[in-house]
C-alpha positions in Angstrom: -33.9 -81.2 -10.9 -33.2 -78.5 -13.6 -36.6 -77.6 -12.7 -36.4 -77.1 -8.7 -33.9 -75.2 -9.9 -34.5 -72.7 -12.3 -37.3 -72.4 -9.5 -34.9 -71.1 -6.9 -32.8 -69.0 -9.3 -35.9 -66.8 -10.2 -36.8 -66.7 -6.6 -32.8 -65.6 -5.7 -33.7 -63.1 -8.3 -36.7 -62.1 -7.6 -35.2 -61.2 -3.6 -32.4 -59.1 -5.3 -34.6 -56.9 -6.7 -37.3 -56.5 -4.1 -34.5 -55.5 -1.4 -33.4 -52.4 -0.7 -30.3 -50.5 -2.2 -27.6 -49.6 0.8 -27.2 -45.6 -0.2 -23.7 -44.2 -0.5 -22.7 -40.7 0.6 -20.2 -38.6 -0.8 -18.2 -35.5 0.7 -15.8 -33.0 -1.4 -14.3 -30.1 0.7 -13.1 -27.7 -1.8 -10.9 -25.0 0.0 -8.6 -22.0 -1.8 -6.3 -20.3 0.1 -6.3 -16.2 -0.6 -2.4 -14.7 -0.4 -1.9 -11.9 2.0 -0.5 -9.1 0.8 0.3 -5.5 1.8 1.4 -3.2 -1.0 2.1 0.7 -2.2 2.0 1.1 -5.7 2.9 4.3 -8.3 0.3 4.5 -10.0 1.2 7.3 -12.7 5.4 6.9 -12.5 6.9 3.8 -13.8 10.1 4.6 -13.5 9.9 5.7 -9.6 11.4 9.2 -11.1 9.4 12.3 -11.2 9.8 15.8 -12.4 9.2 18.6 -11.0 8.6 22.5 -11.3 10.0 24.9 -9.1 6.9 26.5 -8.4 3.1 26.6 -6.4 1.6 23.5 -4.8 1.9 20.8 -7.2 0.7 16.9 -7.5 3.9 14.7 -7.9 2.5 11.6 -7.8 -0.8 8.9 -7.9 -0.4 5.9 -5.5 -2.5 2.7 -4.6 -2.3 1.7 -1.4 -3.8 -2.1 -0.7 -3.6 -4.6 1.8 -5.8 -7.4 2.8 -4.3 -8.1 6.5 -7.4 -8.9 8.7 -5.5 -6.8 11.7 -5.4 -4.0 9.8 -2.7 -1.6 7.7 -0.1 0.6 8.5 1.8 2.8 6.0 5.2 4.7 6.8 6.2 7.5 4.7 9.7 8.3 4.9 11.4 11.5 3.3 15.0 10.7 3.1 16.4 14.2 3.1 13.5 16.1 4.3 14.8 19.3 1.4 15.3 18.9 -1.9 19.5 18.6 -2.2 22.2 18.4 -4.3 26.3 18.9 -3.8 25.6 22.7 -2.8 22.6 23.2 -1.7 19.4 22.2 -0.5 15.6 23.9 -1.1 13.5 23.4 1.6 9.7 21.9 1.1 6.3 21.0 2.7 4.3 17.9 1.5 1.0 16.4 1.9 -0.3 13.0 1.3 -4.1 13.1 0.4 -6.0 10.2 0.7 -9.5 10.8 -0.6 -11.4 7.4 0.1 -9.9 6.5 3.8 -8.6 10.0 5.8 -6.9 7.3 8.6 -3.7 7.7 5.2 -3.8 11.7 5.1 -1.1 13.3 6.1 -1.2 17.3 6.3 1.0 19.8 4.9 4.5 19.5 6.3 7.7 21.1 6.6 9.5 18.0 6.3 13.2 17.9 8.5 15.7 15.1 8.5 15.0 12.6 11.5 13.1 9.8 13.1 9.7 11.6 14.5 6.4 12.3 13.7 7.0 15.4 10.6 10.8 15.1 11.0 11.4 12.2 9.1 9.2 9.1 9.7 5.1 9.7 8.8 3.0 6.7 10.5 -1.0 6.1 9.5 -2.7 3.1 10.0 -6.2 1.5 9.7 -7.0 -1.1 12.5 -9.2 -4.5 11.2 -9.8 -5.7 7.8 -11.5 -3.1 4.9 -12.7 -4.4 2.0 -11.8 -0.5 0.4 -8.3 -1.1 1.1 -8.1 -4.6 0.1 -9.5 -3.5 -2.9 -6.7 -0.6 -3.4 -7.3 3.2 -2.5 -5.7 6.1 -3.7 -3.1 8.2 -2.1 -1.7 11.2 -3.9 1.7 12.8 -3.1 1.5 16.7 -2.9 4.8 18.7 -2.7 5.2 23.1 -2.6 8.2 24.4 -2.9 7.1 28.0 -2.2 7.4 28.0 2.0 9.4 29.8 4.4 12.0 27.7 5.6 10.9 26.6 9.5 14.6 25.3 10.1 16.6 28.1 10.1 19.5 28.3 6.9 21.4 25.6 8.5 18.5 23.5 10.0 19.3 20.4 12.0 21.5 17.8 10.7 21.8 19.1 7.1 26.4 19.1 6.6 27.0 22.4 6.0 24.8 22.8 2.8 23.3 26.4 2.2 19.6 26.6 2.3 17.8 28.6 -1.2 14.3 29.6 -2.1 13.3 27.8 -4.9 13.2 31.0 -7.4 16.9 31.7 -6.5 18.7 28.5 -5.7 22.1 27.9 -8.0 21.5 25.7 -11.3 21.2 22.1 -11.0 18.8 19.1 -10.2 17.6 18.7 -7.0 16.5 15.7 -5.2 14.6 13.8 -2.4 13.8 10.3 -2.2 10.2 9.5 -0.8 10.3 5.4 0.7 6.6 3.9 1.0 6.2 1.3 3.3 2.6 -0.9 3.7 2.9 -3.9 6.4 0.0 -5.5 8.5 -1.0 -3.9 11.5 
């Protein structure tokens, strides 16, 4: 009997090994999701404050632009005042964006007025579908001369009251305009 079996062990054994293996498959799906974003940067002013001199065409500030929407990117520039104010007065001003790696940013030289329009107020560029440039970041500079004639006559639209000066004769004091930057998907 023990040897019947042992007989039919071995044999039992023999079958396991001869048969063949059932094969398993495994699946991983690894995904990562990327977070939009659409942003305008200083790039050379922490403070959000700049200085500048009353004279010629000068550079007032370095920007980034980036946004990786896959519509596109649209970028408002809004200057608040359109001048240059204070209490008393006001010195008019023309600005520029420059946008050396992506022209569809560039604004040219402006007299800048007060207002919700195209050069009186509100600047609108954009760049339809996804760019890998911009997604990356590209550069924008700010340009601002305070040496023009003024186009708005010395009381201009919507400016209270306060007298207009050429920069090289305007009372003493600091002068100021507030530049917004806006970057959203397109």
């Amino acid at each position: 009997m023990i040897k019947s079996l042992l007989a039919v062990s071995t044999a039992v054994a023999a079958l396991s090994f001869s048969a063949p293996a059932f094969a398993q498959a495994s699946a991983l799906t690894v995904s990562g999701t990327v977070a939009g974003y659409c942003d305008v940067r200083l790039a050379n002013v922490s403070s959000g404050t700049a200085t500048i001199a009353f004279t010629s065409d000068q550079k007032i500030a370095n920007l980034q632009l980036a946004c990786n929407q896959p519509g596109g990117t649209r970028l408002v520039v809004n200057p608040a005042n359109g001048d240059l104010t204070n209490s008393t007065g006001r010195i008019n001003y023309a600005m520029r964006l420059v946008s050396p790696q992506d022209s569809a940013f560039t604004i040219n030289t402006t007299d800048t007025s007060p207002g919700d329009g195209e050069g009186t107020g509100l600047f609108t560029r954009s760049r339809a579908g996804y760019s890998q440039p911009i997604a990356n970041g590209v550069p924008l500079e700010l340009w601002l001369n305070v040496n023009v004639q003024n186009e708005n006559g010395p009381d201009g639209p919507d400016f209270n009251g306060l007298p207009l000066y050429p920069a090289n004769a305007a009372p003493a004091g600091t002068y100021a305009e507030t530049f917004n930057f806006t970057v959203t998907a397109f």
